[in-house]
C-alpha positions in Angstrom: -172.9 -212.0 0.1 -176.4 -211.9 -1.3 -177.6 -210.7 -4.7 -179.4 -207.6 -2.9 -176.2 -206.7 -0.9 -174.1 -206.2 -3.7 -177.0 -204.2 -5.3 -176.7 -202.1 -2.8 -173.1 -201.5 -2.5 -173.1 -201.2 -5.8 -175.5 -198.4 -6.7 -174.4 -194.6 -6.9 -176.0 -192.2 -4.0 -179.2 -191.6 -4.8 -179.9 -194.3 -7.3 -182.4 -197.1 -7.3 -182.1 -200.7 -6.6 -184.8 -202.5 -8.0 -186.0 -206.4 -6.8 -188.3 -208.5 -9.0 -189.0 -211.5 -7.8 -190.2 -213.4 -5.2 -188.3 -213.1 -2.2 -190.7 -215.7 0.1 -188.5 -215.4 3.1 -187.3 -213.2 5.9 -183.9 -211.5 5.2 -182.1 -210.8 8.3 -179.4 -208.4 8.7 -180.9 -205.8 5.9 -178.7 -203.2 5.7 -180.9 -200.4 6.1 -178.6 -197.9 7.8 -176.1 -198.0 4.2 -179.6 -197.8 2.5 -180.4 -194.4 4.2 -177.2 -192.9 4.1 -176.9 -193.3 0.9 -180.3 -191.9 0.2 -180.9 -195.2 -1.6 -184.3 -195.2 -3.7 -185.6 -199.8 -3.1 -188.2 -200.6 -5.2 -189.3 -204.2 -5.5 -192.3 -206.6 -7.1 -193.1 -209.6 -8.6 -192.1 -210.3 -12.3 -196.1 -211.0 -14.3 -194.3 -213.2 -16.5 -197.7 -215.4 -17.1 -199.3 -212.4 -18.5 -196.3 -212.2 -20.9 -196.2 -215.8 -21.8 -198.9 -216.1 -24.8 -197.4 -213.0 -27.4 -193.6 -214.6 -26.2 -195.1 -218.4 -27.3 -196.4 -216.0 -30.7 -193.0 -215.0 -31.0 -190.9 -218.1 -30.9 -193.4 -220.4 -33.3 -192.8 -217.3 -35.7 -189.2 -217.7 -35.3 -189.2 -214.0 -34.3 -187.1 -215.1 -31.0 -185.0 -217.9 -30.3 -184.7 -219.0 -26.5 -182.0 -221.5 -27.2 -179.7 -218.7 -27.9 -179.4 -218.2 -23.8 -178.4 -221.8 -23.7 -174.4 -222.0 -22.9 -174.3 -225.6 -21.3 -176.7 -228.6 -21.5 -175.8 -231.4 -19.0 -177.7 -234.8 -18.0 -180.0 -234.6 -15.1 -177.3 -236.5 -13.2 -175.2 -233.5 -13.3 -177.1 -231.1 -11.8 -175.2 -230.3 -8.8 -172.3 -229.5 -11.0 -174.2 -227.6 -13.5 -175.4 -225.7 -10.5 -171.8 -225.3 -9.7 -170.8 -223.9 -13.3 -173.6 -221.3 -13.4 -173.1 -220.0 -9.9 -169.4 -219.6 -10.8 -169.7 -218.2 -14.2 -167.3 -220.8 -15.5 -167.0 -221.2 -19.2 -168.9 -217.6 -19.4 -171.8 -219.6 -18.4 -175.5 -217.6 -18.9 -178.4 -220.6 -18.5 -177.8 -224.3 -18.3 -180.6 -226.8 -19.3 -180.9 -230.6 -17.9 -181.6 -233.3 -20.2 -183.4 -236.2 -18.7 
């Protein structure tokens, strides 16, 4: 089950599910029938996150923000199947994993 299936089954009548992102190909069986019955508001775009990237770059050579607190697993490049594994399964209470070289 996709990411924008479970939005959807998991909204209230008459909310909103919103996609950011780049969805690049064609998604077949859209459930637009549960969309409209549910009077379902879908609102989608891309994420700017270049335009953001300077003042977050201010932030982190400030020490105002700290993106190594997201980090929950680091793993050798060799691992990345099974790093890919632990994040899609949410094991350990896994939130970002980064691959060392």
């Amino acid at each position: 089950m996709s990411a924008i299936d479970i939005a959807i089954q998991a909204v209230r009548k008459f909310g909103t599910v919103q996609l950011t992102g780049v969805y690049g190909s064609l998604y077949n069986m859209f459930p637009l029938g549960h969309i409209f019955e549910r009077n379902i508001t879908l609102t989608m775009g891309q994420a700017p996150v270049i335009h953001y990237m300077p003042e977050l770059f201010k932030k982190i050579t400030a020490g105002e923000f700290d993106p190594t607190e997201i980090v929950s697993h680091r793993l050798p490049l060799e691992q990345a199947s099974n790093a890919y594994r632990i994040f899609n399964d949410h094991e350990d209470e896994c939130t970002k994993v980064v691959l060392k070289p």
